[in-house]
PDB file of N, CA, C, O and CB in Angstrom:
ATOM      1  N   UNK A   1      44.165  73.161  60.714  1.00  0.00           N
ATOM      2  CA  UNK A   1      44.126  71.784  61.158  1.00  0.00           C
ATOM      3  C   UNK A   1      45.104  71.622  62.325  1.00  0.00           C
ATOM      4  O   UNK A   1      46.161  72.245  62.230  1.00  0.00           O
ATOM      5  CB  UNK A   1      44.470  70.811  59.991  1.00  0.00           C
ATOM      6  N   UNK A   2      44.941  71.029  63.183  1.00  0.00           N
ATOM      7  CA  UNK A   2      45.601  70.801  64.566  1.00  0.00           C
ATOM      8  C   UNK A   2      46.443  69.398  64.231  1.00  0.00           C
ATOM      9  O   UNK A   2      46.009  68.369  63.715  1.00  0.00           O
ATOM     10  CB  UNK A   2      44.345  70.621  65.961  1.00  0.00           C
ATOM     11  N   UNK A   3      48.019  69.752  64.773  1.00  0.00           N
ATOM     12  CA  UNK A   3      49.093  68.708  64.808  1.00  0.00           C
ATOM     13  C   UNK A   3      48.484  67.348  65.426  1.00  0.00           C
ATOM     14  O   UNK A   3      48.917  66.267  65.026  1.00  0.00           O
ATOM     15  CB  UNK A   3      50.380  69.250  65.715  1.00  0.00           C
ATOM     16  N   UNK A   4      47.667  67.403  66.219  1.00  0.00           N
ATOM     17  CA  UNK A   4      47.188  65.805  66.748  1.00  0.00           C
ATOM     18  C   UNK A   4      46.400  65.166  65.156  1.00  0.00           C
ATOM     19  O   UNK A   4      46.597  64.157  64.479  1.00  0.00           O
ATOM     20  CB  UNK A   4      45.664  65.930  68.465  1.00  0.00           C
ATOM     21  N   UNK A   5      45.546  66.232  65.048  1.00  0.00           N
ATOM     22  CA  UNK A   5      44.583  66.005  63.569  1.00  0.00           C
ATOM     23  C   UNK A   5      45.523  65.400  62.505  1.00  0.00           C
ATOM     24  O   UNK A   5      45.192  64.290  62.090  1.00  0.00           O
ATOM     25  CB  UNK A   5      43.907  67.610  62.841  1.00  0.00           C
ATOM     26  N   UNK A   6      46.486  65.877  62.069  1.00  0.00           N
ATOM     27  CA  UNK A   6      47.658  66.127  60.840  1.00  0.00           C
ATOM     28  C   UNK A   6      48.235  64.684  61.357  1.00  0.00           C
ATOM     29  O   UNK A   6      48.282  63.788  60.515  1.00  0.00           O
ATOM     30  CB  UNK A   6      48.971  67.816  60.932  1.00  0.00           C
ATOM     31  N   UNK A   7      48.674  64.405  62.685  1.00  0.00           N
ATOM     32  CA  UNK A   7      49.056  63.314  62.913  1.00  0.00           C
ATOM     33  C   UNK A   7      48.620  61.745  62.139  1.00  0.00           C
ATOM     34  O   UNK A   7      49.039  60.927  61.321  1.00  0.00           O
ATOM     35  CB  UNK A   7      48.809  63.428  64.087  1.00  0.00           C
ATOM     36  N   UNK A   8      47.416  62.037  63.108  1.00  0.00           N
ATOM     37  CA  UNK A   8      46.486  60.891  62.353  1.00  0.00           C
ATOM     38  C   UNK A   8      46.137  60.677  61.171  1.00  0.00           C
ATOM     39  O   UNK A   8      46.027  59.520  60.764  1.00  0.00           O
ATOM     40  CB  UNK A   8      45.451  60.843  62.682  1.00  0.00           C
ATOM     41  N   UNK A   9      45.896  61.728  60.394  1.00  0.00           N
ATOM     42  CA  UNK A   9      46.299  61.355  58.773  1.00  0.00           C
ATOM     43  C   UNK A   9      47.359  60.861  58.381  1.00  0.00           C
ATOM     44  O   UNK A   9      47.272  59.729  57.906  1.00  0.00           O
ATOM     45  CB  UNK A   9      46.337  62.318  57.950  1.00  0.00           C
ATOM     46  N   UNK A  10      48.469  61.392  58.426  1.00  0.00           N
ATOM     47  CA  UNK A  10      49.552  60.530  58.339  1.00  0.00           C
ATOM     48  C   UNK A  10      49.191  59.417  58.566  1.00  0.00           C
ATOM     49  O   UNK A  10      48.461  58.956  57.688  1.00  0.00           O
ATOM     50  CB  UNK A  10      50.533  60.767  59.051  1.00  0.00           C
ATOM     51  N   UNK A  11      49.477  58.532  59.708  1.00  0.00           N
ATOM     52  CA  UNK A  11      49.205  57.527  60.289  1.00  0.00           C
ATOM     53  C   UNK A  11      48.109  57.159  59.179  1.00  0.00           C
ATOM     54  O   UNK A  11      48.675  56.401  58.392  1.00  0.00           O
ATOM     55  CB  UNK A  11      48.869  57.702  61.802  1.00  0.00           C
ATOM     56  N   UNK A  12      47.035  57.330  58.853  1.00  0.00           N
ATOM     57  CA  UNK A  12      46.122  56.386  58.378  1.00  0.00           C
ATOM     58  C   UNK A  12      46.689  56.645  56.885  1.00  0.00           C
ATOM     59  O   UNK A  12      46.291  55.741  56.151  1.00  0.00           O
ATOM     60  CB  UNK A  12      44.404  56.662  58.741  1.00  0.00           C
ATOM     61  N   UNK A  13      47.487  57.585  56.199  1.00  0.00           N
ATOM     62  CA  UNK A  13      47.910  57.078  54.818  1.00  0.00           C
ATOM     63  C   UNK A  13      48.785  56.530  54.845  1.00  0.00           C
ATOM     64  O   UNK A  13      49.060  55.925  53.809  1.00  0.00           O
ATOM     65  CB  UNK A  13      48.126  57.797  53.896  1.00  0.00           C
ATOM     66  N   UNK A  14      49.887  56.389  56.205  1.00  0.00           N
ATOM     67  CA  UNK A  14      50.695  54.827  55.979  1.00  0.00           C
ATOM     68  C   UNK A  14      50.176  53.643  56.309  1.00  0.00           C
ATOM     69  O   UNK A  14      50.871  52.794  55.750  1.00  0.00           O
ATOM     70  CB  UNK A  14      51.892  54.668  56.703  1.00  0.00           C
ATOM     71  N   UNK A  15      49.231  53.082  56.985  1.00  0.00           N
ATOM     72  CA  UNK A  15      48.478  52.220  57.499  1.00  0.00           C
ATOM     73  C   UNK A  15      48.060  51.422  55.935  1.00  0.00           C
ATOM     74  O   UNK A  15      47.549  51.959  54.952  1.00  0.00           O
ATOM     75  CB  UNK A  15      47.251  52.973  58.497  1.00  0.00           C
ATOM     76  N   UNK A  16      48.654  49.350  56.184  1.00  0.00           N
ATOM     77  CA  UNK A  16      48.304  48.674  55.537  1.00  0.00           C
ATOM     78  C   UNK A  16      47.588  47.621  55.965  1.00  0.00           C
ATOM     79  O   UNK A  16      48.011  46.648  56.589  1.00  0.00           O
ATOM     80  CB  UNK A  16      49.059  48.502  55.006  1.00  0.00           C
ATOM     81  N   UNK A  17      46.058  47.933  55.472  1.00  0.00           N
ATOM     82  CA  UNK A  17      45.209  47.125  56.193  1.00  0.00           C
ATOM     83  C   UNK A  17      45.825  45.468  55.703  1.00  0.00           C
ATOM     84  O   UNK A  17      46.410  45.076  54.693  1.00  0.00           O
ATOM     85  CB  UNK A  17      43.467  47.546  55.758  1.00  0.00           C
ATOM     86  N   UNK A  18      45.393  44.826  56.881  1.00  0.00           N
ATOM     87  CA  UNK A  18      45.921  43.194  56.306  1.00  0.00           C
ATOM     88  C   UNK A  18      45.041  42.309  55.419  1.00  0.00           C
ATOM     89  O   UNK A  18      44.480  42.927  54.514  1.00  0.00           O
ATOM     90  CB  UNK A  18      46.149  42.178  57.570  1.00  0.00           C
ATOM     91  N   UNK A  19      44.881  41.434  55.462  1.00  0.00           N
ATOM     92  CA  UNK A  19      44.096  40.648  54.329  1.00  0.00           C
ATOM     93  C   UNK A  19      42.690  40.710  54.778  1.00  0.00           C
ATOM     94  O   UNK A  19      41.678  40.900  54.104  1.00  0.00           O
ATOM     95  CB  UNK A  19      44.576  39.033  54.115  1.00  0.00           C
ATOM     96  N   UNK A  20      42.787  40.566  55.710  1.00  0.00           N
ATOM     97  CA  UNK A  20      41.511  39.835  56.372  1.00  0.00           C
ATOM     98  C   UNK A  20      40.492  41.085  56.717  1.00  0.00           C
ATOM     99  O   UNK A  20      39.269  41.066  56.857  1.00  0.00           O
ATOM    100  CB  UNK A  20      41.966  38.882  57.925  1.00  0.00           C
ATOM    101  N   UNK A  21      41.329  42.061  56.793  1.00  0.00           N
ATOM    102  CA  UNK A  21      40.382  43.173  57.141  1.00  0.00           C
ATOM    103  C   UNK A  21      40.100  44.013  55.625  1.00  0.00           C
ATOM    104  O   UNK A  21      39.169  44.811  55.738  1.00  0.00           O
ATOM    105  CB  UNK A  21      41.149  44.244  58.438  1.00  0.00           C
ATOM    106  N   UNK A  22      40.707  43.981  54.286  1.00  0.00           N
ATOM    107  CA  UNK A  22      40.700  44.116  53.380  1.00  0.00           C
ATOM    108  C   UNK A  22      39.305  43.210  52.892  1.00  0.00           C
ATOM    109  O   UNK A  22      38.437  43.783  52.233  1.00  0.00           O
ATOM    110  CB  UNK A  22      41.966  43.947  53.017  1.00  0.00           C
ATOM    111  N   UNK A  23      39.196  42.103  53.176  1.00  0.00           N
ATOM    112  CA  UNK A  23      38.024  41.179  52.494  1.00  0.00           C
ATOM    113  C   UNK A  23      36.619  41.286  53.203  1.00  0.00           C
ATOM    114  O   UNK A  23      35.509  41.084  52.711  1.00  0.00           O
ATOM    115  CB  UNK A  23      38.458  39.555  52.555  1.00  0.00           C
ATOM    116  N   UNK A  24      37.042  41.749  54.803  1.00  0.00           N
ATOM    117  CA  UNK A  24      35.923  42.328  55.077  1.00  0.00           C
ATOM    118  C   UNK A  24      35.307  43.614  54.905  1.00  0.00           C
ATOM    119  O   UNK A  24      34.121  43.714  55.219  1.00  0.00           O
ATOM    120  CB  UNK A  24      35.883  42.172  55.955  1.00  0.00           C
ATOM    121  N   UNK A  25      35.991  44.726  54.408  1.00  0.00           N
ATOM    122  CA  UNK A  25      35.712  45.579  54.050  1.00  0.00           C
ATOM    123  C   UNK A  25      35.111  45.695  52.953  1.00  0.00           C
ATOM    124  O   UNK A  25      34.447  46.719  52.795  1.00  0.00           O
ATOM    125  CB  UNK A  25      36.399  46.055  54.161  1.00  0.00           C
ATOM    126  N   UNK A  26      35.169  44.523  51.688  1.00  0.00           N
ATOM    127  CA  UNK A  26      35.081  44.095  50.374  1.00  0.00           C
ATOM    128  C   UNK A  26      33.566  44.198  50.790  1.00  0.00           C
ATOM    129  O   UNK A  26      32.733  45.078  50.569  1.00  0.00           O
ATOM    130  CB  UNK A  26      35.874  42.613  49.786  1.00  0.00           C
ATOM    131  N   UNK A  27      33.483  42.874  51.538  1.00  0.00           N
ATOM    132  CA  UNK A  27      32.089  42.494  51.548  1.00  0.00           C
ATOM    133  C   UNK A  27      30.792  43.689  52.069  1.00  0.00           C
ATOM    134  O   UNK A  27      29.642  43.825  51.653  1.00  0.00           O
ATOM    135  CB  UNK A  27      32.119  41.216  52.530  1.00  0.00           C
ATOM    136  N   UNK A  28      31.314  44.197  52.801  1.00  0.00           N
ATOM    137  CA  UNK A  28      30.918  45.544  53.498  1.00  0.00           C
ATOM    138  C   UNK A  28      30.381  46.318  52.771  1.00  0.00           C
ATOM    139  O   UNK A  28      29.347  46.901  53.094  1.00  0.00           O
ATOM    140  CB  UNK A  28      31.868  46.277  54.044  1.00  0.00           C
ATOM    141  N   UNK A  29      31.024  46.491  51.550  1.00  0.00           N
ATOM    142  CA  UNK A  29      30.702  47.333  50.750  1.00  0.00           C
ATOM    143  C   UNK A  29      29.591  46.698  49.897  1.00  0.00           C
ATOM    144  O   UNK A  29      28.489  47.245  49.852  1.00  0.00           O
ATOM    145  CB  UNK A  29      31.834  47.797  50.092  1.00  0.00           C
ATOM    146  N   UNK A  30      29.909  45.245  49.028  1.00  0.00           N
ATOM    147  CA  UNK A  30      29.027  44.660  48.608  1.00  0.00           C
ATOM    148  C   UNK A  30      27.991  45.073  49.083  1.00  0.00           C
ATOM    149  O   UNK A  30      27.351  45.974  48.540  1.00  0.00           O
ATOM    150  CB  UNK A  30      29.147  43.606  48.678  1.00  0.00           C
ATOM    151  N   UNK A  31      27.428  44.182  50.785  1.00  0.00           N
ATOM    152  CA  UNK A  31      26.644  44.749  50.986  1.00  0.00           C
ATOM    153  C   UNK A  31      25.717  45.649  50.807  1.00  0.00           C
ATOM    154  O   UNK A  31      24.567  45.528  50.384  1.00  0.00           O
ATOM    155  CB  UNK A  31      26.865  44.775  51.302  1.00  0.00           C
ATOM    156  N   UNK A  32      26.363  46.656  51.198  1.00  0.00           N
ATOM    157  CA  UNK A  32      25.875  48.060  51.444  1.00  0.00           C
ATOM    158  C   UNK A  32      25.067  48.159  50.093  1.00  0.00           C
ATOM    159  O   UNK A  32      23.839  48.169  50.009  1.00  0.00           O
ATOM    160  CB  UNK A  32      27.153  49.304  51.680  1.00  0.00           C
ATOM    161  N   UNK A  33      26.193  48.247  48.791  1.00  0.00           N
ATOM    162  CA  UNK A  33      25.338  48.459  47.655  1.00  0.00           C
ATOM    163  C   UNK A  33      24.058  47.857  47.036  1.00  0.00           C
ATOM    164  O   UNK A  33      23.315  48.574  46.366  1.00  0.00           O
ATOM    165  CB  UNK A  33      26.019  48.366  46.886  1.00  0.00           C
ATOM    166  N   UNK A  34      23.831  46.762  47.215  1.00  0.00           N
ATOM    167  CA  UNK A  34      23.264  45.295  46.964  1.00  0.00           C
ATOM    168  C   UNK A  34      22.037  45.424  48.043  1.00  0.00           C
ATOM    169  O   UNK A  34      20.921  45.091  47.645  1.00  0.00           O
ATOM    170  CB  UNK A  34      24.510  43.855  47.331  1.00  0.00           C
ATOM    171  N   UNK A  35      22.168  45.837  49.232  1.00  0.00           N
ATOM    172  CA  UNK A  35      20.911  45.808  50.076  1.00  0.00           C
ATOM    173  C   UNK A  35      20.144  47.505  49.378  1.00  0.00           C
ATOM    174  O   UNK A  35      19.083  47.723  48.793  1.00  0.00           O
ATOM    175  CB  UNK A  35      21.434  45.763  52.188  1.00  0.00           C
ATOM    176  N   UNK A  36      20.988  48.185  49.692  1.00  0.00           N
ATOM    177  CA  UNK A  36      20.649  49.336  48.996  1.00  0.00           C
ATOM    178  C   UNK A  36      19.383  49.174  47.717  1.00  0.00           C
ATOM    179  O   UNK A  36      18.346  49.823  47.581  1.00  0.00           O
ATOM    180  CB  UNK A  36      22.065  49.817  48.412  1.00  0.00           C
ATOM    181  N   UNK A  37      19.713  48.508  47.225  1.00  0.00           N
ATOM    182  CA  UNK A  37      18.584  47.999  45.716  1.00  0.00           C
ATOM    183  C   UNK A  37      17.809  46.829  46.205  1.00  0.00           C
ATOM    184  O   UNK A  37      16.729  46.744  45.619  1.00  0.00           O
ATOM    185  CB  UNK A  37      19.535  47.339  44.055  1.00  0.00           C
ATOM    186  N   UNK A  38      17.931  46.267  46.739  1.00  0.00           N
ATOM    187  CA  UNK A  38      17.437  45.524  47.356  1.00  0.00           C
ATOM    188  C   UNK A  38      17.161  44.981  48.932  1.00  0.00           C
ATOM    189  O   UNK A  38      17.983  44.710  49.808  1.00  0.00           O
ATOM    190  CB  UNK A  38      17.793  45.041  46.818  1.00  0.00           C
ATOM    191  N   UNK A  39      15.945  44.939  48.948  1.00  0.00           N
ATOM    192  CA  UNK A  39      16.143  45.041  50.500  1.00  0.00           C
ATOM    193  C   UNK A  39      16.599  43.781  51.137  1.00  0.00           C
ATOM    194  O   UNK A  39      17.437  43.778  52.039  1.00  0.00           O
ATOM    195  CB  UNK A  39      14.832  45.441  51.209  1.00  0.00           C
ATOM    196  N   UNK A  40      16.025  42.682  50.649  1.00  0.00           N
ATOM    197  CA  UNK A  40      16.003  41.127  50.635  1.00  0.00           C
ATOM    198  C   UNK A  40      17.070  40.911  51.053  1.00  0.00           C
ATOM    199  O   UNK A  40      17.244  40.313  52.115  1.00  0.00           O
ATOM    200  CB  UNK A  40      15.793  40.365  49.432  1.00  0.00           C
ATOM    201  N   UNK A  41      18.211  41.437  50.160  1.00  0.00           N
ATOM    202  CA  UNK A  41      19.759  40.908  50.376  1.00  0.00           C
ATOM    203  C   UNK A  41      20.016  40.856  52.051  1.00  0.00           C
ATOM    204  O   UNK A  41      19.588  41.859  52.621  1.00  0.00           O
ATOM    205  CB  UNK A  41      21.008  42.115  49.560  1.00  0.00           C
ATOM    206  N   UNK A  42      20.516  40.055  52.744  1.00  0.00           N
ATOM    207  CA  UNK A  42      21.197  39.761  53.761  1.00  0.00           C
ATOM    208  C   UNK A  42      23.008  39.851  53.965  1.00  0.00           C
ATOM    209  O   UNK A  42      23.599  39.387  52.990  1.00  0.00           O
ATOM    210  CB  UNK A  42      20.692  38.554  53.883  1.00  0.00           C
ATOM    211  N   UNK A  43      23.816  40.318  54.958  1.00  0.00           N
ATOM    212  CA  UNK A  43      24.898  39.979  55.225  1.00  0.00           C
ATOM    213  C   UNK A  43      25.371  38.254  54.650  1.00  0.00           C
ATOM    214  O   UNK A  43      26.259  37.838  53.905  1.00  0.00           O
ATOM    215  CB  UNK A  43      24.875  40.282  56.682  1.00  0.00           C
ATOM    216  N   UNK A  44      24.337  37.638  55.387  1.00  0.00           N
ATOM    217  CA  UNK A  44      24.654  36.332  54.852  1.00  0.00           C
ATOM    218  C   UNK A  44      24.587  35.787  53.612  1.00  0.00           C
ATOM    219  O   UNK A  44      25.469  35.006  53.253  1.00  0.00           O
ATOM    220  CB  UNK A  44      24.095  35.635  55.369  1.00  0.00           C
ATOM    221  N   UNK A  45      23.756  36.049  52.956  1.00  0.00           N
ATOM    222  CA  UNK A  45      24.151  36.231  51.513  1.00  0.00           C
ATOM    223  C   UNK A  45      25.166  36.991  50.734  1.00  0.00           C
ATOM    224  O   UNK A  45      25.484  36.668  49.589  1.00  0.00           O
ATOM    225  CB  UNK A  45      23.271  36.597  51.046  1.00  0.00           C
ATOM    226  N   UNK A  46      25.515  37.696  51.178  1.00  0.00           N
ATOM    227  CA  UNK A  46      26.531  38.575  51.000  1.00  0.00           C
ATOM    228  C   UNK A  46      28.311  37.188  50.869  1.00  0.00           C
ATOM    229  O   UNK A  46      29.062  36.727  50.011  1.00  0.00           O
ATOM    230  CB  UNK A  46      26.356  39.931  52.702  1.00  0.00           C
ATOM    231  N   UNK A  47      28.078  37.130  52.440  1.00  0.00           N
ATOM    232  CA  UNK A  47      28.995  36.129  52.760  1.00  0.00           C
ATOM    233  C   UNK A  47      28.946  34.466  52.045  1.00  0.00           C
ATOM    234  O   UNK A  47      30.019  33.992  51.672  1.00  0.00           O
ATOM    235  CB  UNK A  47      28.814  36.086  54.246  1.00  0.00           C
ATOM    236  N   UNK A  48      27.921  33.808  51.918  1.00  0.00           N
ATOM    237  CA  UNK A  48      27.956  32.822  51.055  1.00  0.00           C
ATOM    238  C   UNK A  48      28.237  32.794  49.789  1.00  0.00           C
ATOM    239  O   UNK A  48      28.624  31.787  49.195  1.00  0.00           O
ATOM    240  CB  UNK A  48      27.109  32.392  51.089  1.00  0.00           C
ATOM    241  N   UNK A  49      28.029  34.115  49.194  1.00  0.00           N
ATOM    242  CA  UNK A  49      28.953  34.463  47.921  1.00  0.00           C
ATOM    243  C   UNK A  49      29.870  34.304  47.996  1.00  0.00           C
ATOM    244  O   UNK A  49      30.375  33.315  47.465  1.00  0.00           O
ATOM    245  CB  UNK A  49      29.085  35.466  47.429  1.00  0.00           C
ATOM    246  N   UNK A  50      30.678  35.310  48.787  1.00  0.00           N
ATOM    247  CA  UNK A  50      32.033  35.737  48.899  1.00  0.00           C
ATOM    248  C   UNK A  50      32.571  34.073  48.954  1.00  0.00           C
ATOM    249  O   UNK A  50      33.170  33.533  48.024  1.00  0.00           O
ATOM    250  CB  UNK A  50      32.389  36.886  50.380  1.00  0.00           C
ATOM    251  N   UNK A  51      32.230  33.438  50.196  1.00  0.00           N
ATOM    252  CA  UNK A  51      33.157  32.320  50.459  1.00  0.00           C
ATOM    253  C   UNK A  51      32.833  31.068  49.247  1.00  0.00           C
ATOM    254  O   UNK A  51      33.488  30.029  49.330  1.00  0.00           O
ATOM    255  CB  UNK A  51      32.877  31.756  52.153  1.00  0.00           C
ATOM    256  N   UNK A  52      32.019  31.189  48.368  1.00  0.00           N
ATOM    257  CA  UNK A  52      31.388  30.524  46.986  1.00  0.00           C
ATOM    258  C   UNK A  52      32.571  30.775  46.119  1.00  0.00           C
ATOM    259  O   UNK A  52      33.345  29.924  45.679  1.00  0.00           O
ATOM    260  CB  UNK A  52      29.853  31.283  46.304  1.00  0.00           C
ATOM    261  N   UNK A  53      32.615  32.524  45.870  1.00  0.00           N
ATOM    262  CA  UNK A  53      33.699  32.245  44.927  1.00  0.00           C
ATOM    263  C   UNK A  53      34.963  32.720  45.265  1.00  0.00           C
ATOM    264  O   UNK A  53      35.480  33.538  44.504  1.00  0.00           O
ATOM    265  CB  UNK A  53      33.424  32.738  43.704  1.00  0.00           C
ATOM    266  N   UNK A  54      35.603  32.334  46.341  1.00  0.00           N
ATOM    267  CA  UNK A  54      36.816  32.265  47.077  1.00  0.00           C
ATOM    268  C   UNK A  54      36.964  30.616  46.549  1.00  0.00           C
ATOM    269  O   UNK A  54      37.819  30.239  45.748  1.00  0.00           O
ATOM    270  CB  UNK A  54      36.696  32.680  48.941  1.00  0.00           C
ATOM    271  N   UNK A  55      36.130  29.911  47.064  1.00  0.00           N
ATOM    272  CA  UNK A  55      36.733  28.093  46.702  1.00  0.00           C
ATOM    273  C   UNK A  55      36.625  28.139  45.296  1.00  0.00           C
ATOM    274  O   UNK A  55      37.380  27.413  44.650  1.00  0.00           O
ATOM    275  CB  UNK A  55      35.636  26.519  47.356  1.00  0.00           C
ATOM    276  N   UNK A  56      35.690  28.982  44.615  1.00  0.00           N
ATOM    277  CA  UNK A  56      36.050  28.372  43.289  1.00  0.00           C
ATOM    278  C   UNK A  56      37.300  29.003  42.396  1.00  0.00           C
ATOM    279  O   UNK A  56      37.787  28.461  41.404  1.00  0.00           O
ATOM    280  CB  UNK A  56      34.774  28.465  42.442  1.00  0.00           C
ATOM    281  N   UNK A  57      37.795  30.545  43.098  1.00  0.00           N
ATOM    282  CA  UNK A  57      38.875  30.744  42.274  1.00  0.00           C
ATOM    283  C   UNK A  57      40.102  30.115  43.111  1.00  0.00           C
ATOM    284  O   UNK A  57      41.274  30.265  42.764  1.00  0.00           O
ATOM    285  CB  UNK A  57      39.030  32.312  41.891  1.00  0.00           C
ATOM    286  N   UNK A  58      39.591  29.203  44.554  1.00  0.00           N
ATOM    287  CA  UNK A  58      40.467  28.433  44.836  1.00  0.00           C
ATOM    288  C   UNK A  58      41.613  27.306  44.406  1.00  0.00           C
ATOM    289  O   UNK A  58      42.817  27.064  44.487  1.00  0.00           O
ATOM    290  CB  UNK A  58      39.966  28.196  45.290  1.00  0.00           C
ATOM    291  N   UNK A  59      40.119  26.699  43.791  1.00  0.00           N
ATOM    292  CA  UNK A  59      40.007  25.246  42.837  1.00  0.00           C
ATOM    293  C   UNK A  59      40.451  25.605  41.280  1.00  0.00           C
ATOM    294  O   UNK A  59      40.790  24.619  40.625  1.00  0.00           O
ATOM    295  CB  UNK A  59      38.186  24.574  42.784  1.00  0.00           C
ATOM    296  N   UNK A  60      40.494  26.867  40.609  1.00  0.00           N
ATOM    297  CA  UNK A  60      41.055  27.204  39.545  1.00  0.00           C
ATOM    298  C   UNK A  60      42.784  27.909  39.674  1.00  0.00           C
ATOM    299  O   UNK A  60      43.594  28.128  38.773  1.00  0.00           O
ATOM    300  CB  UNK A  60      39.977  28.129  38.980  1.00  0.00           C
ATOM    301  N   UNK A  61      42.866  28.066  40.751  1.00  0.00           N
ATOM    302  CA  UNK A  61      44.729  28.230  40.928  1.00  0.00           C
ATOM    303  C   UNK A  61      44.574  30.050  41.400  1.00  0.00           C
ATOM    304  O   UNK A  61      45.392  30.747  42.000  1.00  0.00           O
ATOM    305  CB  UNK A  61      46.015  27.868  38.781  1.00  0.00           C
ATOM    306  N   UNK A  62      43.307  30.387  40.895  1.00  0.00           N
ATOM    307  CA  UNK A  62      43.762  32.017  41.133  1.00  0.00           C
ATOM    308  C   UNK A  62      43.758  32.452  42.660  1.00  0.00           C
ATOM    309  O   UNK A  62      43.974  33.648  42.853  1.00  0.00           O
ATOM    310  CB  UNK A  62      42.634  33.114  40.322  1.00  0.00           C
ATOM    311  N   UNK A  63      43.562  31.727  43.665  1.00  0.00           N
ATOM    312  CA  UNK A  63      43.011  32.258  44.690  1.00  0.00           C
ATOM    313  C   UNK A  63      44.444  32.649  46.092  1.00  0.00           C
ATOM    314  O   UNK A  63      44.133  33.164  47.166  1.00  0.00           O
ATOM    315  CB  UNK A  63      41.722  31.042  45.084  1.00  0.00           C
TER     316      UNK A  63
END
């Protein structure tokens, strides 16, 4: 493995993704799995979930 290579690992096992890129990655995945079985599923459905039950574990204190 080459020191530039070795570098960048490092670097990406200290690397803390932030929130926002954490929740999009969430959904990403959703996605992926969910269209996978289904073709129907949309991104946007995907996302009207997500932001569905974001307000509701909003509105219950967990969020």
């Amino acid at each position: 493995m080459t020191d530039a290579l070795t570098q960048l690992l490092e670097a990406a096992r200290r690397a803390q993704p932030s929130p926002q890129h954490r929740e999009a990655q969430r959904r990403s995945f959703a996605y992926g799995n969910t269209h996978f079985e289904n073709g129907l599923i949309t991104r946007e459905m995907v996302d009207r979930q997500a932001d569905k039950l974001a307000k509701e574990q909003g509105e219950h204190g967990r969020g």
